[in-house]
C-alpha positions as CSV (number, residue, x, y, z in Angstrom):
1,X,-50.1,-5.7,1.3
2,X,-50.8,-7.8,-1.6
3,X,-48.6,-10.1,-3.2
4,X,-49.2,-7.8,-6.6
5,X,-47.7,-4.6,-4.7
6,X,-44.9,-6.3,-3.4
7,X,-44.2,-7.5,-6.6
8,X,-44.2,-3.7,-7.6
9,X,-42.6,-2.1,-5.2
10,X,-39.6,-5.2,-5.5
11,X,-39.3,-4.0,-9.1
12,X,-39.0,-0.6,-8.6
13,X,-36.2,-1.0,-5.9
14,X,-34.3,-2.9,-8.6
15,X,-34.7,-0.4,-11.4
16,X,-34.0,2.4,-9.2
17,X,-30.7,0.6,-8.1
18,X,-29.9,0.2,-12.0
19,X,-30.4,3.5,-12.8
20,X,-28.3,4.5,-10.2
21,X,-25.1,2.4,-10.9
22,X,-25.2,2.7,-14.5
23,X,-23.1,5.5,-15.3
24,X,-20.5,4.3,-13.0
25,X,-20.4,0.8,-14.2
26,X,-20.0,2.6,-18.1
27,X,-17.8,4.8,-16.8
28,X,-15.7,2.0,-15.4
29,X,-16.2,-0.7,-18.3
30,X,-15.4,2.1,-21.2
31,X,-12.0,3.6,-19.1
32,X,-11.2,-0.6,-18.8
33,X,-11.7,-1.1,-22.5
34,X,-9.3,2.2,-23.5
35,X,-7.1,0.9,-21.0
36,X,-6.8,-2.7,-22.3
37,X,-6.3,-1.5,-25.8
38,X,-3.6,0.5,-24.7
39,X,-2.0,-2.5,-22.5
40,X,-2.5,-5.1,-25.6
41,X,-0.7,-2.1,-28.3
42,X,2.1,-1.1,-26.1
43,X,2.2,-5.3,-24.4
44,X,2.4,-3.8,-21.0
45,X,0.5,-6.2,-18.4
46,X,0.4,-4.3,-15.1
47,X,-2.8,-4.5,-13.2
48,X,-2.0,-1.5,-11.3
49,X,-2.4,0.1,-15.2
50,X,-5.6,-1.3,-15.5
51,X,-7.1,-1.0,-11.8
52,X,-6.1,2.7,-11.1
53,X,-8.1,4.5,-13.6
54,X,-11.5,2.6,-13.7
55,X,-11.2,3.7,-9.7
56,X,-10.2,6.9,-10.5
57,X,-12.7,7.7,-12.9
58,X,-16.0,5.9,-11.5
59,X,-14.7,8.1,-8.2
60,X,-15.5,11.2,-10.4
61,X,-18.4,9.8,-11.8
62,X,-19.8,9.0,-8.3
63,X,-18.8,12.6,-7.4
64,X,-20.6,13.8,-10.3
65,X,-23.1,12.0,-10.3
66,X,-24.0,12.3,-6.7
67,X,-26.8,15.2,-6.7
68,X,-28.8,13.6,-9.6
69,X,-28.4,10.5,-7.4
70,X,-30.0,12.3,-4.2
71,X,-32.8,14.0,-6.1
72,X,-33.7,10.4,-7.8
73,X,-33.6,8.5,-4.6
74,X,-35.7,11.1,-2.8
75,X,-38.3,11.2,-5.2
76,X,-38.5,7.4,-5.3
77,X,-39.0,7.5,-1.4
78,X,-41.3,10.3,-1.6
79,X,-43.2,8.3,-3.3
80,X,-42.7,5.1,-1.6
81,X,-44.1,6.8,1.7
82,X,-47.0,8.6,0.3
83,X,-48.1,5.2,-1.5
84,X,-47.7,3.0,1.6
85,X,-49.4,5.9,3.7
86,X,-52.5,5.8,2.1
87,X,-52.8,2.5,2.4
């Protein structure tokens, strides 16, 4: 294996893994943004406020989420093996 395709195949790991986490990180930073507007207008400072729907709703997300997660995951291995079998 050459330095090059390690390089490569190192790359695509990472992008795969930030394609997959992206829409529950959005999910999660855009339900903690609504959330701390509310907290700052009403001047309620719970954390429980704050913490229980981010995990609520990156829990849907994943759920969601989860069969376009497969199906992207399984293509990237597909791909992985047929590239390192031929070589």
């Amino acid at each position: 294996m050459s330095p090059q395709l390690a390089l490569e195949l190192t790359n695509q790991a990472l992008m795969k893994s930030m394609e997959l986490s992206l829409p529950m990180l959005l999910t999660a930073m855009i339900v903690g943004i609504l959330i701390n507007i509310f907290q700052t207008v009403t001047s309620i400072k719970d954390q429980s406020l704050s913490f229980v729907p981010k995990l609520l709703a990156a829990a849907a997300v994943v759920g969601i989420a989860m069969p376009w997660g497969i199906q992207l995951m399984s293509a990237y291995f597909r791909d992985l093996y047929q590239m390192l079998g031929g070589m």
